[in-house]
C-alpha positions as CSV (number, residue, x, y, z in Angstrom):
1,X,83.2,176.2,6.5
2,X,84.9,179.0,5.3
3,X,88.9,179.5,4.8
4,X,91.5,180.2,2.4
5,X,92.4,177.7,0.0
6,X,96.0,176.3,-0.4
7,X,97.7,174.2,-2.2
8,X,100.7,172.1,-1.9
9,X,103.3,171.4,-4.5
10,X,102.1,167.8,-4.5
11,X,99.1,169.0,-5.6
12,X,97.0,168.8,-2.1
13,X,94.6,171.0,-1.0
14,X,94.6,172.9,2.3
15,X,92.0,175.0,4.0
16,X,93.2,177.4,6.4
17,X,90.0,177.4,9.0
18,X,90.5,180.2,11.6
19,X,94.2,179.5,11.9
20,X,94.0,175.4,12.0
21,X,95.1,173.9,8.6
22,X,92.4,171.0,7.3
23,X,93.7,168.6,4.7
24,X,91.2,168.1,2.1
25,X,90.9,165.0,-0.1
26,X,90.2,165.7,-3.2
27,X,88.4,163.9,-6.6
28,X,90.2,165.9,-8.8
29,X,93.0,167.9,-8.7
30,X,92.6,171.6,-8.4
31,X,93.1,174.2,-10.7
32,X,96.2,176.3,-10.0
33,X,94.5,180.2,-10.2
34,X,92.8,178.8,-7.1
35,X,95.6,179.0,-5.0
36,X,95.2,181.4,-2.1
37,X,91.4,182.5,-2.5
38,X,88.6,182.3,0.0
39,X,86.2,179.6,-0.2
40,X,83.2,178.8,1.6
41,X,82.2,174.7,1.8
42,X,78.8,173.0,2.1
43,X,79.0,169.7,3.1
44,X,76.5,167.2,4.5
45,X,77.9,166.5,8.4
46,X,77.0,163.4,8.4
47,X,79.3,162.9,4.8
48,X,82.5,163.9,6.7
49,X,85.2,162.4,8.8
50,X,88.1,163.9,10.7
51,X,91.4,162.4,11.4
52,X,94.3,164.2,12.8
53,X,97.4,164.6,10.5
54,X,100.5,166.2,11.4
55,X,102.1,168.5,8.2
């Protein structure tokens, strides 16, 4: 998956997917130069699970 990261003033992160925002839970909180880059994720399918979440 690749998007550009967010992140929220609570401290969430957000992945902008081809125009659909996905929430992402995260471990640790982020660092803050982060904020508005492109990132690409690798993740296991079978190791995620999607829920729909209004903003």
């Amino acid at each position: 998956m690749r998007g550009r990261l967010n992140l929220t003033e609570d401290g969430a992160a957000l992945l902008d997917f081809a125009g659909t925002k996905v929430l992402l839970d995260l471990v640790d909180p982020l660092p803050e130069d982060v904020a508005d880059t492109w990132v690409e994720l690798f993740i296991e399918h079978d190791k995620v699970s999607v829920c729909p979440y209004a903003l």
